[in-house]
VMD Tcl script that builds the backbone (N, CA, C; Angstrom):
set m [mol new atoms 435]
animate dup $m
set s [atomselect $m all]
$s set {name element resname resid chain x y z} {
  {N N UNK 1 A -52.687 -12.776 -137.169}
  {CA C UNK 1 A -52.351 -14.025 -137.826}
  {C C UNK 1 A -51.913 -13.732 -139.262}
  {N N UNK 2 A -50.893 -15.005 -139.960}
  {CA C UNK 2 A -50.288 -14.197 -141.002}
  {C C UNK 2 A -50.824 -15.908 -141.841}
  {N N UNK 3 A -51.254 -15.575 -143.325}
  {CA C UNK 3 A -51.230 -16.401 -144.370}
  {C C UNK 3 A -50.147 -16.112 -145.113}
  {N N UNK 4 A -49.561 -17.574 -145.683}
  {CA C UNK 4 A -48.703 -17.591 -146.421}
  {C C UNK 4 A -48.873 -18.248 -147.738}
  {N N UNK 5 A -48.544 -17.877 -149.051}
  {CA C UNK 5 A -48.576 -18.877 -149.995}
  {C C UNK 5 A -47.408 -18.730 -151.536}
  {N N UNK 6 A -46.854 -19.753 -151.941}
  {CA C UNK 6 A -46.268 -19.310 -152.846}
  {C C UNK 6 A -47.015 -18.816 -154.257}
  {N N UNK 7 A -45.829 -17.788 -154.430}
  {CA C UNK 7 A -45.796 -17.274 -156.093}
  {C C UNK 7 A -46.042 -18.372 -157.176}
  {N N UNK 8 A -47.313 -18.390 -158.036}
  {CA C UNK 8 A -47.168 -19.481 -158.976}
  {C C UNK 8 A -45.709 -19.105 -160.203}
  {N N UNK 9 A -45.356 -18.378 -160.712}
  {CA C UNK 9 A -44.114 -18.203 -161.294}
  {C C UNK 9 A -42.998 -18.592 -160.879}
  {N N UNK 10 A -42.834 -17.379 -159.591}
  {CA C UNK 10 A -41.292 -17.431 -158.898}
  {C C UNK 10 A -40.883 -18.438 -157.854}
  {N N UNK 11 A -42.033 -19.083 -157.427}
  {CA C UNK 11 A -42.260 -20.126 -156.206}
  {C C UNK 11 A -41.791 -19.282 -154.959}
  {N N UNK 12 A -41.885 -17.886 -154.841}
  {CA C UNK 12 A -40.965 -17.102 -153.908}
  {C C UNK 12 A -42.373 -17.685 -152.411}
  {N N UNK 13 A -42.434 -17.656 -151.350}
  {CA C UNK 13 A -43.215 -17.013 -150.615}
  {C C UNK 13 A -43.497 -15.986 -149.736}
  {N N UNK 14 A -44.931 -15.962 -150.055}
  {CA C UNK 14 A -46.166 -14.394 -149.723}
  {C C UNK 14 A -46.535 -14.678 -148.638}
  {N N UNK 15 A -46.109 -13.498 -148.023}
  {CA C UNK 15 A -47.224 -13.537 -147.080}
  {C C UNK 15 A -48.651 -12.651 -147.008}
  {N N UNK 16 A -49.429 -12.854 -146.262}
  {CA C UNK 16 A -50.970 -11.811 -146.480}
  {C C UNK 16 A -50.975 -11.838 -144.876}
  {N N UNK 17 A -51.447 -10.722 -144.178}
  {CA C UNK 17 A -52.183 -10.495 -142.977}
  {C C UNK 17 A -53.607 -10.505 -142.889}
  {N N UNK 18 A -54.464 -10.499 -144.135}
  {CA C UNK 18 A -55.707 -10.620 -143.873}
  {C C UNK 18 A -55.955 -11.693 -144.978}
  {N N UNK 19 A -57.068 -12.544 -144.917}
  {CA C UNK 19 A -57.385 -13.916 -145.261}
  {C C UNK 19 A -58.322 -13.305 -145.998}
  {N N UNK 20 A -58.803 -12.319 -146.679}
  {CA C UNK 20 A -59.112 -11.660 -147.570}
  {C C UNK 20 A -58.675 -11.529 -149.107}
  {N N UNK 21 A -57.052 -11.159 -148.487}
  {CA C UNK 21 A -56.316 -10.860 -149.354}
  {C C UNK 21 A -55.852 -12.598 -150.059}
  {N N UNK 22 A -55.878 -13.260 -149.338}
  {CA C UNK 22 A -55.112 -14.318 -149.796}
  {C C UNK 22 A -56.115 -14.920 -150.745}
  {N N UNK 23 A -57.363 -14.889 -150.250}
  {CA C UNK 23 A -58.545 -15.628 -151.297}
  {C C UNK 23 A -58.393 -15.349 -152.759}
  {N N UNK 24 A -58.137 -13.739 -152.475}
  {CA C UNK 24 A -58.034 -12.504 -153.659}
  {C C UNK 24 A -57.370 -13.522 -154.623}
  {N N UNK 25 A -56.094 -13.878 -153.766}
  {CA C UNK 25 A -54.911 -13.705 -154.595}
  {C C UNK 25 A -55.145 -15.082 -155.534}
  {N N UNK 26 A -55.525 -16.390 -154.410}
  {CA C UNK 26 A -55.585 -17.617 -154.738}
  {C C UNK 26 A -56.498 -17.586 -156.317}
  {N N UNK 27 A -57.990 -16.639 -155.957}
  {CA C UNK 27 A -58.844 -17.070 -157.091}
  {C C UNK 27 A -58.190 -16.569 -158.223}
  {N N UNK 28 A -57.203 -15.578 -158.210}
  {CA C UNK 28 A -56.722 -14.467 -159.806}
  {C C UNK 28 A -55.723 -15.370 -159.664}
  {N N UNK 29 A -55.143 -16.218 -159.304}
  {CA C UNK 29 A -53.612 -16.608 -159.256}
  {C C UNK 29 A -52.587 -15.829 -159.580}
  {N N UNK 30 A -52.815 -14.772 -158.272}
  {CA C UNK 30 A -51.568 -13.571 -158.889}
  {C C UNK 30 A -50.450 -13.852 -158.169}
  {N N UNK 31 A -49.241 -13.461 -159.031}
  {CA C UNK 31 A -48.066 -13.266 -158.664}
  {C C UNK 31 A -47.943 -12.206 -157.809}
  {N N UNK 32 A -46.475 -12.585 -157.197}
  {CA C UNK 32 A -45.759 -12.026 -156.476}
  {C C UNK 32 A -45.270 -10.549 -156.987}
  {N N UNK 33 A -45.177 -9.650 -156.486}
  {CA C UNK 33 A -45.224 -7.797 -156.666}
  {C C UNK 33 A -43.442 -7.959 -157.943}
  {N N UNK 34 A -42.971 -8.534 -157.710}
  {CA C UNK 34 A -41.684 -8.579 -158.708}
  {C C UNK 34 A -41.637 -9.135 -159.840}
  {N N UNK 35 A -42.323 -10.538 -159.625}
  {CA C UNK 35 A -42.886 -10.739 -161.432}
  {C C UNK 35 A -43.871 -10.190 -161.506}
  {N N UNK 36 A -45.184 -9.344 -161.028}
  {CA C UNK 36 A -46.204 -8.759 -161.352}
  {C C UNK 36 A -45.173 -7.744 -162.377}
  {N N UNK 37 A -44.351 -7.109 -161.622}
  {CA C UNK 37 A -43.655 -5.535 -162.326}
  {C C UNK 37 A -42.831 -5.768 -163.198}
  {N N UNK 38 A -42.387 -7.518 -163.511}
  {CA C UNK 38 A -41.869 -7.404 -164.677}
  {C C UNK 38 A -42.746 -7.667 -165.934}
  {N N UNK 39 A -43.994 -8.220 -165.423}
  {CA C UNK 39 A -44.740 -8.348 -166.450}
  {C C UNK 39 A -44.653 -6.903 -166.913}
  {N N UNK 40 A -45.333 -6.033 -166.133}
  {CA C UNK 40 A -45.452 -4.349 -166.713}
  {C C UNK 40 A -44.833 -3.857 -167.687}
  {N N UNK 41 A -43.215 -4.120 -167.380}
  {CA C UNK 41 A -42.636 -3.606 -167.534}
  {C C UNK 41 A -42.208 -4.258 -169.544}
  {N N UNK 42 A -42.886 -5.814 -169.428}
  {CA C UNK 42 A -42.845 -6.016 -170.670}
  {C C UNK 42 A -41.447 -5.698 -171.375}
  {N N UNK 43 A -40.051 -5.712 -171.280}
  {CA C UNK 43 A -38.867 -5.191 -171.612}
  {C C UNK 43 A -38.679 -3.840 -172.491}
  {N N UNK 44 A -39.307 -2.860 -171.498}
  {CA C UNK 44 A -39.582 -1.796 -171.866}
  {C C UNK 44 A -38.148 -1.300 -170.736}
  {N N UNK 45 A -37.836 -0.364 -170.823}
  {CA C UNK 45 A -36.863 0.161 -169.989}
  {C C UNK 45 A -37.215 0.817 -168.749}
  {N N UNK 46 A -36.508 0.393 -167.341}
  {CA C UNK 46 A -37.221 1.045 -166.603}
  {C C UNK 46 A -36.982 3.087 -166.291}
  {N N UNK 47 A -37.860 3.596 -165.387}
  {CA C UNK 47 A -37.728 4.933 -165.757}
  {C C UNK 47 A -36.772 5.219 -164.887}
  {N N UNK 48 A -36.050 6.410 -165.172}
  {CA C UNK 48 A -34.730 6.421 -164.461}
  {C C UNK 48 A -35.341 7.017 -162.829}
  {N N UNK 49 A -36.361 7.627 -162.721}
  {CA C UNK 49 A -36.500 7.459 -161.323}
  {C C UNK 49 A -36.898 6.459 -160.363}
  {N N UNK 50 A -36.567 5.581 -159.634}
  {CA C UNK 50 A -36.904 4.887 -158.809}
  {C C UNK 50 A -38.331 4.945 -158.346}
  {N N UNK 51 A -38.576 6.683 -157.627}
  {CA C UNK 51 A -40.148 6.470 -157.158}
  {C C UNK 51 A -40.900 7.623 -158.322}
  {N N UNK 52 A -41.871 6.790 -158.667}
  {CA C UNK 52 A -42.952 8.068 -159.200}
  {C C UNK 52 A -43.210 9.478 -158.683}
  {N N UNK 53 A -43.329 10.240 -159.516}
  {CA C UNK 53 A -43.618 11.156 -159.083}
  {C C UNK 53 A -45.349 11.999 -159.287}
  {N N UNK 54 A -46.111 11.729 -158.548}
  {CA C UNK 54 A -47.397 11.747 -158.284}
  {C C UNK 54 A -47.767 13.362 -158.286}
  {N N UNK 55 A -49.122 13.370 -158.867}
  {CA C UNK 55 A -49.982 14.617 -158.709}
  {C C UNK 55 A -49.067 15.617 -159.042}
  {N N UNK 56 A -49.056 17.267 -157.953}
  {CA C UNK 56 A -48.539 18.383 -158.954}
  {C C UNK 56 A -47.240 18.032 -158.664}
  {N N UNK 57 A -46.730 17.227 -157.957}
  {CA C UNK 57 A -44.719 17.026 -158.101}
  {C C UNK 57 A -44.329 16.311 -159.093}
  {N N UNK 58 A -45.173 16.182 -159.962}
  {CA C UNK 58 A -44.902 15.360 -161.604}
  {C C UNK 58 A -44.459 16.895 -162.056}
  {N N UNK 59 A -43.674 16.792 -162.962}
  {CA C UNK 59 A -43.246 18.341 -163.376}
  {C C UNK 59 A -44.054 18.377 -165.060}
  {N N UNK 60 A -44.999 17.108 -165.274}
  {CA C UNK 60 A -46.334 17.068 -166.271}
  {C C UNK 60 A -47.195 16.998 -166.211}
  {N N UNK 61 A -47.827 17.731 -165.197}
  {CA C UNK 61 A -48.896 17.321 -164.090}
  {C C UNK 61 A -50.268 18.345 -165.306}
  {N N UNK 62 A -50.997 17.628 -165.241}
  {CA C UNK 62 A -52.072 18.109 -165.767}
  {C C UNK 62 A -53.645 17.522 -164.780}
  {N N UNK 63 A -54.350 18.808 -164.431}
  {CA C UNK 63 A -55.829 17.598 -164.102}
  {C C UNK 63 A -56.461 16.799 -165.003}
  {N N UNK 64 A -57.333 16.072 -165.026}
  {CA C UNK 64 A -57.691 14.656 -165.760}
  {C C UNK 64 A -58.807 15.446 -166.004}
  {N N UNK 65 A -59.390 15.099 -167.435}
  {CA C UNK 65 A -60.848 14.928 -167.770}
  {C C UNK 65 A -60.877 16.433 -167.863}
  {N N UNK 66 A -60.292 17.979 -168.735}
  {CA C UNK 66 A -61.047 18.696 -168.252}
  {C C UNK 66 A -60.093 19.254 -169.821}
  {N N UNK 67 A -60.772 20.283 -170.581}
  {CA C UNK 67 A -60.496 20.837 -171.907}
  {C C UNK 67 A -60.130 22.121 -171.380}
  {N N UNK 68 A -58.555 22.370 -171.948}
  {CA C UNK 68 A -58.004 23.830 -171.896}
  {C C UNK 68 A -58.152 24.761 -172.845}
  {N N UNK 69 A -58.525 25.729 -172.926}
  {CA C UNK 69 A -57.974 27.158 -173.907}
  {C C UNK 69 A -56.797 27.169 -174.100}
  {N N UNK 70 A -56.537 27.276 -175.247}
  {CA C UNK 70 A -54.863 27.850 -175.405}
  {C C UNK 70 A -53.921 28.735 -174.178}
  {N N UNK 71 A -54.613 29.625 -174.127}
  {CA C UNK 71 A -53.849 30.362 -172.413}
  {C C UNK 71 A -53.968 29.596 -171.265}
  {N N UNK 72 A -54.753 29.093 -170.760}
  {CA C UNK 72 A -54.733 27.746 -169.831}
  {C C UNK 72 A -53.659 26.882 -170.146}
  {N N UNK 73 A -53.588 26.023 -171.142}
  {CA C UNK 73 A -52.612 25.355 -172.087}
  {C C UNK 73 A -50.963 25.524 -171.384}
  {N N UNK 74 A -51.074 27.072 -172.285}
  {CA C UNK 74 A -49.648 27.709 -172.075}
  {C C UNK 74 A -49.283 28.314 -170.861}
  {N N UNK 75 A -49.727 28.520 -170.188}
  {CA C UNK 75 A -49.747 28.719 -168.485}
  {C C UNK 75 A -49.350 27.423 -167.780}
  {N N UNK 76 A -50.024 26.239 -167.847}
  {CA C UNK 76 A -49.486 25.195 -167.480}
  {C C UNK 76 A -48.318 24.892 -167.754}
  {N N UNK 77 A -47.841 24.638 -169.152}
  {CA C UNK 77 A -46.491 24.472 -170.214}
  {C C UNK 77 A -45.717 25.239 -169.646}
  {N N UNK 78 A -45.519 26.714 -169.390}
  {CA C UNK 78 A -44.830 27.490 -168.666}
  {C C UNK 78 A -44.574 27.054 -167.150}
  {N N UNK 79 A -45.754 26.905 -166.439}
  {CA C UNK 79 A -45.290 26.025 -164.975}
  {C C UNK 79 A -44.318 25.141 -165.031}
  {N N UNK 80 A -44.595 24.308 -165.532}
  {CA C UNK 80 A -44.002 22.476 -165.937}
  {C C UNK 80 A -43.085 22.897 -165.905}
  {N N UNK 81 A -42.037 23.966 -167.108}
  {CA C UNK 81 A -41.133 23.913 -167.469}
  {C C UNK 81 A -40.038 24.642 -166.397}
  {N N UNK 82 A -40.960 25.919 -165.578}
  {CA C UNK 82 A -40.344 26.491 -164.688}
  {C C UNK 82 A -39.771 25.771 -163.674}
  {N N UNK 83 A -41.067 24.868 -163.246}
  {CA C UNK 83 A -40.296 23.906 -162.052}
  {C C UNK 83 A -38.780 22.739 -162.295}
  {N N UNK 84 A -39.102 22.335 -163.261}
  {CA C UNK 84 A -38.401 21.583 -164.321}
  {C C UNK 84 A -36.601 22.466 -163.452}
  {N N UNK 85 A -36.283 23.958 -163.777}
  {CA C UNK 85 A -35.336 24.377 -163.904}
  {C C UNK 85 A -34.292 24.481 -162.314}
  {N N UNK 86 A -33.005 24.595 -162.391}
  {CA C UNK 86 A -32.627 24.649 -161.090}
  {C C UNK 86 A -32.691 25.740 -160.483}
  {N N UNK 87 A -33.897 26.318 -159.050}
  {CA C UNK 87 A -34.100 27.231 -159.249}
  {C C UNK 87 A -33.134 27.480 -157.955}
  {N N UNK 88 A -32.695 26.165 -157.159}
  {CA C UNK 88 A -31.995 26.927 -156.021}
  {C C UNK 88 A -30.333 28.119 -156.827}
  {N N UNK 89 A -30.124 28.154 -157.502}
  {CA C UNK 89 A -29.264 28.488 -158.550}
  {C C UNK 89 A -29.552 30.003 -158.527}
  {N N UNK 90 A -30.646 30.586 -158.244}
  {CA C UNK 90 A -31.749 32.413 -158.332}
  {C C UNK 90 A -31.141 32.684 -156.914}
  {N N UNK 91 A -30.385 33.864 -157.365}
  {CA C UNK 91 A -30.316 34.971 -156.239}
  {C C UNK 91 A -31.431 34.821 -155.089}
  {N N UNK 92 A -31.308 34.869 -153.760}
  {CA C UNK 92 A -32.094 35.016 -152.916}
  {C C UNK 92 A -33.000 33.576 -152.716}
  {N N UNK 93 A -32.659 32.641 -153.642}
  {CA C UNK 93 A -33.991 31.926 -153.269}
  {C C UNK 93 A -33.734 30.766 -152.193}
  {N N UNK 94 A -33.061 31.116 -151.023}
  {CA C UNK 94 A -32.803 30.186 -149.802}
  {C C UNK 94 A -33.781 31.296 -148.987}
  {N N UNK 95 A -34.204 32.565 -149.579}
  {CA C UNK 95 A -35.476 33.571 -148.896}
  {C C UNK 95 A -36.477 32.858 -149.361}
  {N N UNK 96 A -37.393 31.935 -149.991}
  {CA C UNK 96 A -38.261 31.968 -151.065}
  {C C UNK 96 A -39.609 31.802 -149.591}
  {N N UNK 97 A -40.503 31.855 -149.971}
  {CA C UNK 97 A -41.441 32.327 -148.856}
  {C C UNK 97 A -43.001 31.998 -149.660}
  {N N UNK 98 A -43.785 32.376 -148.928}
  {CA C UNK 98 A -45.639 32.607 -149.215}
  {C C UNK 98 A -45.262 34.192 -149.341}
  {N N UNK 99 A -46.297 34.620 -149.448}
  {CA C UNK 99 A -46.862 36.096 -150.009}
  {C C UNK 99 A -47.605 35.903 -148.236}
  {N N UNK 100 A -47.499 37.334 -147.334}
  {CA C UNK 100 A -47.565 37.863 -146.623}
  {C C UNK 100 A -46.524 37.850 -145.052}
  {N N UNK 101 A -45.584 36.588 -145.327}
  {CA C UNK 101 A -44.429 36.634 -144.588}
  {C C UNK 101 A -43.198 37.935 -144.749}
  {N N UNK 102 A -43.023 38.790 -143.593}
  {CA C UNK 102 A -42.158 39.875 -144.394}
  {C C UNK 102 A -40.464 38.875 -144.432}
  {N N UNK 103 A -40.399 39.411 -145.203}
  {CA C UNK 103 A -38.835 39.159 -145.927}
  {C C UNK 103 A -38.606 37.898 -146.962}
  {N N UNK 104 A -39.777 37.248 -147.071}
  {CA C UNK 104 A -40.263 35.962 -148.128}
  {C C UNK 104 A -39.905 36.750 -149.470}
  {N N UNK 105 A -39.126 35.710 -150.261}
  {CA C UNK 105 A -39.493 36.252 -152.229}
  {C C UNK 105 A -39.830 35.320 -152.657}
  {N N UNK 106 A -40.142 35.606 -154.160}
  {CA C UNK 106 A -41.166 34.386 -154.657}
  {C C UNK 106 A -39.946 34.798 -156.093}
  {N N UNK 107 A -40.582 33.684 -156.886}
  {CA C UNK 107 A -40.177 33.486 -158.348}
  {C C UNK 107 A -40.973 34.187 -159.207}
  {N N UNK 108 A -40.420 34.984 -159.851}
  {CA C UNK 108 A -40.592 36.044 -161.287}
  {C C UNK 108 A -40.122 36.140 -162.361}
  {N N UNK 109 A -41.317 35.478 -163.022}
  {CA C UNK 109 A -40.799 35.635 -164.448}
  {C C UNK 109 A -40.461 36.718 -164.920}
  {N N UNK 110 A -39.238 37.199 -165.678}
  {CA C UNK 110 A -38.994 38.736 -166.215}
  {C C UNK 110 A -40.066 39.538 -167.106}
  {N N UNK 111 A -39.981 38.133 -168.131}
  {CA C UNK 111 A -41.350 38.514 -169.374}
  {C C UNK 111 A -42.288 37.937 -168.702}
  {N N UNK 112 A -43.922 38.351 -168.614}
  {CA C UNK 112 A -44.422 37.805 -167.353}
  {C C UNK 112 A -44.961 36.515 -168.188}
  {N N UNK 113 A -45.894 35.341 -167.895}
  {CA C UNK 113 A -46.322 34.722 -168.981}
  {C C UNK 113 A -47.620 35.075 -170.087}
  {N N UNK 114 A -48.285 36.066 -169.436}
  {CA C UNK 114 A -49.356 36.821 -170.000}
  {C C UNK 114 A -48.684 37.337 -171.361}
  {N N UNK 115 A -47.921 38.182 -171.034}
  {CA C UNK 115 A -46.962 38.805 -172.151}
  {C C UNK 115 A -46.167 37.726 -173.087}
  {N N UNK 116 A -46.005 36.958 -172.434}
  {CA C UNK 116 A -45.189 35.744 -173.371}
  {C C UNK 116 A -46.421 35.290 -174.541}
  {N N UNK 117 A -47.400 34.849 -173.962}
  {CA C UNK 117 A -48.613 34.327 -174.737}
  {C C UNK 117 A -48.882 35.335 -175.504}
  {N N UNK 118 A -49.236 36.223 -175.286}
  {CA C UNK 118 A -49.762 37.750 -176.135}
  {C C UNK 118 A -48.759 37.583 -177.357}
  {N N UNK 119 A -47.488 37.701 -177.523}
  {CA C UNK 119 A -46.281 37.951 -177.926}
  {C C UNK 119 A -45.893 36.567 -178.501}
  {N N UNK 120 A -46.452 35.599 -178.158}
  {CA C UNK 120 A -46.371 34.202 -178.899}
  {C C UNK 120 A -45.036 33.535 -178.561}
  {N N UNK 121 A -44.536 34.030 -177.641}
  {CA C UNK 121 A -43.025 33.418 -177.495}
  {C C UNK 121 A -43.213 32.420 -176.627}
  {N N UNK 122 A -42.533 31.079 -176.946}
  {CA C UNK 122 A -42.515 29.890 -176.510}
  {C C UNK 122 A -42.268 29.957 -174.983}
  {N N UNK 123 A -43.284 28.709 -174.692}
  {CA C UNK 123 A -43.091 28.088 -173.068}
  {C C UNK 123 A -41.886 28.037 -173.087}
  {N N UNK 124 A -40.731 27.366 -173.471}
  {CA C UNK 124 A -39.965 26.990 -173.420}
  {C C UNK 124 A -38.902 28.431 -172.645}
  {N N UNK 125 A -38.979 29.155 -173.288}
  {CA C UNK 125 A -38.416 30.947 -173.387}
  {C C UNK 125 A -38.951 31.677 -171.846}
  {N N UNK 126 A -40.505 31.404 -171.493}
  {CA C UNK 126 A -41.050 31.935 -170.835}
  {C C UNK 126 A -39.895 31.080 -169.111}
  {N N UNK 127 A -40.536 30.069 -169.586}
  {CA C UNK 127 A -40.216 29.314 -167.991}
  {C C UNK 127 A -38.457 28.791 -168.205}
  {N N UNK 128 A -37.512 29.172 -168.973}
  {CA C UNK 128 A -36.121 29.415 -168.466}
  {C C UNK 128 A -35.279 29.884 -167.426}
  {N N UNK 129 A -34.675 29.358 -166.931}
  {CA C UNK 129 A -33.939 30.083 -165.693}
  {C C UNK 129 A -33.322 31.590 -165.797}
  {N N UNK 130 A -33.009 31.728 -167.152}
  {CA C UNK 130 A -32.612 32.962 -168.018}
  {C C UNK 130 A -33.785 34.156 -167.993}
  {N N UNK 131 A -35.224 33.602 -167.581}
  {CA C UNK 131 A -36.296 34.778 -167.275}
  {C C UNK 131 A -36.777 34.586 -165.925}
  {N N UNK 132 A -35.752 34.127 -165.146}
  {CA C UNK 132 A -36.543 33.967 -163.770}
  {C C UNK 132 A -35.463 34.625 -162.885}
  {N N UNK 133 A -36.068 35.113 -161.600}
  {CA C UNK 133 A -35.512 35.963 -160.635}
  {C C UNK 133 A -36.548 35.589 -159.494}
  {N N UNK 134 A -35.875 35.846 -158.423}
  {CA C UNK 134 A -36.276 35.878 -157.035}
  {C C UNK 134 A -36.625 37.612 -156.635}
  {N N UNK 135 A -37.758 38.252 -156.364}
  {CA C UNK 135 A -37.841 39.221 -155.961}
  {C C UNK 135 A -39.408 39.046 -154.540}
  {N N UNK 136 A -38.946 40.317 -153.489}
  {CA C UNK 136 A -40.035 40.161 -152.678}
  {C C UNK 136 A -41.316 40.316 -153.224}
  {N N UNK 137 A -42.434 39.349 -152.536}
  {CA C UNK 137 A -43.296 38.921 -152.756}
  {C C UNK 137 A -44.347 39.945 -152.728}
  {N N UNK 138 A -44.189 41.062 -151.973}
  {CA C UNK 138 A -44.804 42.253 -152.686}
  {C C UNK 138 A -44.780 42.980 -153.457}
  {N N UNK 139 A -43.394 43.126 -154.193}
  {CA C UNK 139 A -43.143 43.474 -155.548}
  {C C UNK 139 A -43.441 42.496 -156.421}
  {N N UNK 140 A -43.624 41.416 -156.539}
  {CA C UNK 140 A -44.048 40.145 -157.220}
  {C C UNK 140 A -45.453 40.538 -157.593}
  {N N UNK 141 A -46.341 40.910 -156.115}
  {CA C UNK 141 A -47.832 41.241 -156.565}
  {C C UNK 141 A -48.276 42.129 -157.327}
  {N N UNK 142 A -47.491 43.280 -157.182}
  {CA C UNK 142 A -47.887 44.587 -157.538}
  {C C UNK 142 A -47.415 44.656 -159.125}
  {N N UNK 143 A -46.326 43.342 -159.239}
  {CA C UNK 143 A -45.863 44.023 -161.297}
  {C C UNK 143 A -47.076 42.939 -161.401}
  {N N UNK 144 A -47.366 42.682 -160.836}
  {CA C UNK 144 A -49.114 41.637 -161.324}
  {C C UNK 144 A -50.083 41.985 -162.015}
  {N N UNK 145 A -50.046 43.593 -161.015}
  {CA C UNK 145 A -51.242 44.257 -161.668}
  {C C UNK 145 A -50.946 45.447 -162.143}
}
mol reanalyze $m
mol bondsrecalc $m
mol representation Tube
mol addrep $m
């Protein structure tokens, strides 16, 4: 069974499938999902992507609630920025793979980011397309260590 009721703003009508929802709505007198989002949006500009981009596919993705060290910090900053870059653009990387598939490569930074931090040279420098390469994923491990 479906409830229906209009938008107090837009006069559009809602529907609800559960009589739950509609009580919800009746006691807050909420609007309809389109003037709800223009309220939000307050004539702020909207963002040029259509859908959000959630958790680690935010290319600013940080976990919540938790204090970094400077190398933590800059390790992240370096991620962000790496993904950020066009990487289908890297030699080989229509190979790009996991680590134990044979013939998989992974992404390598030239300067690694350890060395970047040590050396103080900017995230920005570190995670460029200009220090990144596609090499197999066992050579990836091994300049690791």
């Amino acid at each position: 069974m479906k409830w229906k009721r209009k938008c107090p703003k837009c006069n559009r009508e809602q529907t609800y499938t559960r009589k739950e929802s509609l009580t919800f709505a009746e006691k807050q007198n909420a609007a309809c999902h389109s003037c709800a989002n223009r309220k939000i949006m307050n004539g702020r500009k909207r963002p040029e992507q259509s859908i959000q981009m959630k958790g680690k596919n935010n290319p600013n993705w940080r976990p919540r609630g938790k204090e970094y060290t400077k190398w933590q910090s800059y390790k992240l900053d370096v991620r962000n920025i790496t993904r950020r870059q066009s990487l289908y653009l890297l030699e080989n990387f229509d190979k790009r793979g996991r680590a134990g598939i044979s013939g998989a490569y992974q992404i390598d930074h030239i300067i690694s980011i350890s060395k970047g931090f040590r050396r103080k040279i900017s995230a920005e420098v570190i995670g460029n397309i200009k220090n990144l390469r596609m090499i197999p994923w066992l050579d990836n491990i091994k300049k690791g260590k």
